[in-house]
C-alpha positions in Angstrom: 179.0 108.8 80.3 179.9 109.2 84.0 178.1 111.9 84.6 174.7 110.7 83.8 174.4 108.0 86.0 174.6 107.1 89.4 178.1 107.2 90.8 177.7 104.0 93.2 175.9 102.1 90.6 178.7 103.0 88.2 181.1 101.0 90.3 179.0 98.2 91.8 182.2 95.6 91.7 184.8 97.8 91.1 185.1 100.3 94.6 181.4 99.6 95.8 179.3 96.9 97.0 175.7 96.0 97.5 173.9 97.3 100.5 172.0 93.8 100.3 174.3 90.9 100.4 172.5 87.3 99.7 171.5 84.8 97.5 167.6 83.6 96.7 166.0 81.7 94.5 162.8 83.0 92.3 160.2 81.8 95.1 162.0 83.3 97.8 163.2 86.0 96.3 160.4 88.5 96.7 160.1 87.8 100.2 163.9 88.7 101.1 163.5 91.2 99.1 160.3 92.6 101.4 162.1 91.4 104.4 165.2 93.8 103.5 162.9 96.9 102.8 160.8 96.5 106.0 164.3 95.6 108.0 165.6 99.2 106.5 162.0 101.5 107.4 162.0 100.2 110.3 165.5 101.0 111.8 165.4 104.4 110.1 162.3 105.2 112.1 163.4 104.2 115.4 166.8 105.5 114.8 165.5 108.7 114.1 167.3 110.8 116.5 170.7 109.5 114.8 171.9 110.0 111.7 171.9 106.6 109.8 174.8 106.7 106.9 174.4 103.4 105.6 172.7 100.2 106.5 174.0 96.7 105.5 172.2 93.3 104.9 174.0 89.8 105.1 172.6 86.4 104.6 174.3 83.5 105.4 171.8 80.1 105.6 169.4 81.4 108.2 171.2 84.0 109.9 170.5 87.7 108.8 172.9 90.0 109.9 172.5 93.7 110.0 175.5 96.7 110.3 174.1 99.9 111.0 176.6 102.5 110.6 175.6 106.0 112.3 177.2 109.2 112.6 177.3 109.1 116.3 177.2 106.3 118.9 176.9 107.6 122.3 175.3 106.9 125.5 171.9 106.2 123.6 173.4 103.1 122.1 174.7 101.1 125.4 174.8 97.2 125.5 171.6 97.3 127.3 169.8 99.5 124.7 171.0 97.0 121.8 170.2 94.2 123.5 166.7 95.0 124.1 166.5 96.3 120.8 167.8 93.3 119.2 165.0 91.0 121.2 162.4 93.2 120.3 163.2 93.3 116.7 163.7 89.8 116.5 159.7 88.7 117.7 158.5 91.8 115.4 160.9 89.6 112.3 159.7 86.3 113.7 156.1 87.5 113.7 156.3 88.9 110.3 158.3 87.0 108.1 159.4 83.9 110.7 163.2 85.0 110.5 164.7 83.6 113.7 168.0 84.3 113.8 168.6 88.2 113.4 172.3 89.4 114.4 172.5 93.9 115.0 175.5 95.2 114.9 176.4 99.1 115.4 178.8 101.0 113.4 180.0 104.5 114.3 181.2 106.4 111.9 184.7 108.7 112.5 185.1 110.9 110.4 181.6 112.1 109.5 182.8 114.7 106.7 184.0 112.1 104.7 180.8 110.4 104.5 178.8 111.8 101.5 175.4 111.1 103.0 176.3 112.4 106.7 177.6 115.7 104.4 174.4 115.5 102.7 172.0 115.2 106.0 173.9 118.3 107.4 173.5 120.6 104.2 169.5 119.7 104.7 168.9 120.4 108.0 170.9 124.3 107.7 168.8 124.8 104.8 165.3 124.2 106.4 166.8 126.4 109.1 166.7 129.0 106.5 170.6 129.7 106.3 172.0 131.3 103.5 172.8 128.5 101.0 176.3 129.3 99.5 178.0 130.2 103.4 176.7 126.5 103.8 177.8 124.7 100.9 181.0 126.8 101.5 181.5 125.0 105.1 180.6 121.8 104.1 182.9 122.1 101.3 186.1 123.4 103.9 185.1 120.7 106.6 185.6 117.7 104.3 188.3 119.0 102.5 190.2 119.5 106.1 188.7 115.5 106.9 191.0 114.4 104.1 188.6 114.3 101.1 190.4 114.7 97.9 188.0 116.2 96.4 184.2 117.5 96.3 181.6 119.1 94.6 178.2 119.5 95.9 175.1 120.4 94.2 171.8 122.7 94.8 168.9 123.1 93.1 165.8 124.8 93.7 164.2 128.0 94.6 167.3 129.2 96.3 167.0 132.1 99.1 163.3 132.5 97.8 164.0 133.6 94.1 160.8 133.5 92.7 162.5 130.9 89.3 164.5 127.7 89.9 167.8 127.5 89.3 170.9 125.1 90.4 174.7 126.8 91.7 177.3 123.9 92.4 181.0 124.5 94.1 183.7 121.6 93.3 187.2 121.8 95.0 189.5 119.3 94.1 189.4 116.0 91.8 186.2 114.5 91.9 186.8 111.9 88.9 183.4 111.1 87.9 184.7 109.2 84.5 187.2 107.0 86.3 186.2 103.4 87.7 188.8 103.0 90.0 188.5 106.3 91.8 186.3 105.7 94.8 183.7 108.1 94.8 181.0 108.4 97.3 177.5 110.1 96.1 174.2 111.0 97.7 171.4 112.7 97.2 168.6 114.3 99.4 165.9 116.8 99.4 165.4 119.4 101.9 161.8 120.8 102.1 162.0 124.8 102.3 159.0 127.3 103.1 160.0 128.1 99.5 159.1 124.9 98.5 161.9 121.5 97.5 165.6 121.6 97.8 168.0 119.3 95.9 171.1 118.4 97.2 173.5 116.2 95.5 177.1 115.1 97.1 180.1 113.9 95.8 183.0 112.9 97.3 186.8 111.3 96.0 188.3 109.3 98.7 191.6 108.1 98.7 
């Protein structure tokens, strides 16, 4: 059933694509594969400041190529900064796992309310500001609705405002079509870590 699995996984082929594009055989399998998750930890930490939405991996023969797509660009990311960047992270690849070609690429993304994990990243950071959690789920809710979202619904669960049991309050506006292939529906999940203890947050979002 739709409901009970992940949306993206759902539609891997269909709407959605890997994050990790490439092609290995068994021996050098576990090394791309070691390659990709230090490529990602290590991006995410220095782009810290930033929120990340999505990072992809291509492989073409020796050639790894790398879109990071983040909510917003700015001054920080100049041709100077990437540059350097891209030299630096190219001797700390070379020196790890001898990849000598690296190609960085840096993707900003428009229209941030239609991205389920920017949507996501901004519903954490009001809650561990200790903001009342239905006037946020309400905004988030308005904002991508406004963006051009057909529909959302967006999930909580948790010790919510401090009640002393667990419990989980969802809103949904629109069609979010969870059972249909072809609908392109973007899902994330995060937790946001309360002086009440964990939050969970789950996103979806139906884009034309």
């Amino acid at each position: 059933m739709g409901q009970k699995v992940s949306p993206l996984g759902f539609r891997i082929g269909i709407t959605k694509d890997h994050n990790s594009c490439w092609f290995a055989t068994n021996k050098k399998y576990s090394s791309f594969l070691a390659q990709d998750m230090f490529i990602r930890r290590y991006i995410q930490k220095e782009f810290n400041d930033v929120s990340i939405s999505n990072i992809f991996i291509k492989r073409k023969l020796d050639l790894v190529t790398i879109d990071v797509y983040l909510a917003k660009t700015g001054s920080l990311f100049s041709n100077s900064f990437l540059d350097d960047f891209n030299k630096n992270f190219s001797k700390i690849l070379f020196n790890e796992f001898k990849v000598s070609l690296l190609s960085l690429n840096v993707v900003e993304v428009k229209d941030v309310d239609m991205c389920s994990y920017l949507v996501a990243e901004s519903i954490k950071k009001q809650l561990e500001k200790r903001l009342p959690f239905r006037k946020v789920i309400k905004s988030a809710v308005t904002k991508s609705l406004k963006a051009g979202v057909k529909g959302i619904k967006v999930q909580i669960s948790g010790r919510l405002n401090g009640a002393e049991i667990a419990r989980s309050e969802w809103i949904r506006q629109g069609q979010v079509p969870l059972h249909t292939l072809k609908a392109n529906i973007d899902y994330c999940s995060c937790r946001a870590q309360t002086i009440f203890g964990v939050l969970g947050i789950k996103v979806w979002l139906y884009i034309n």
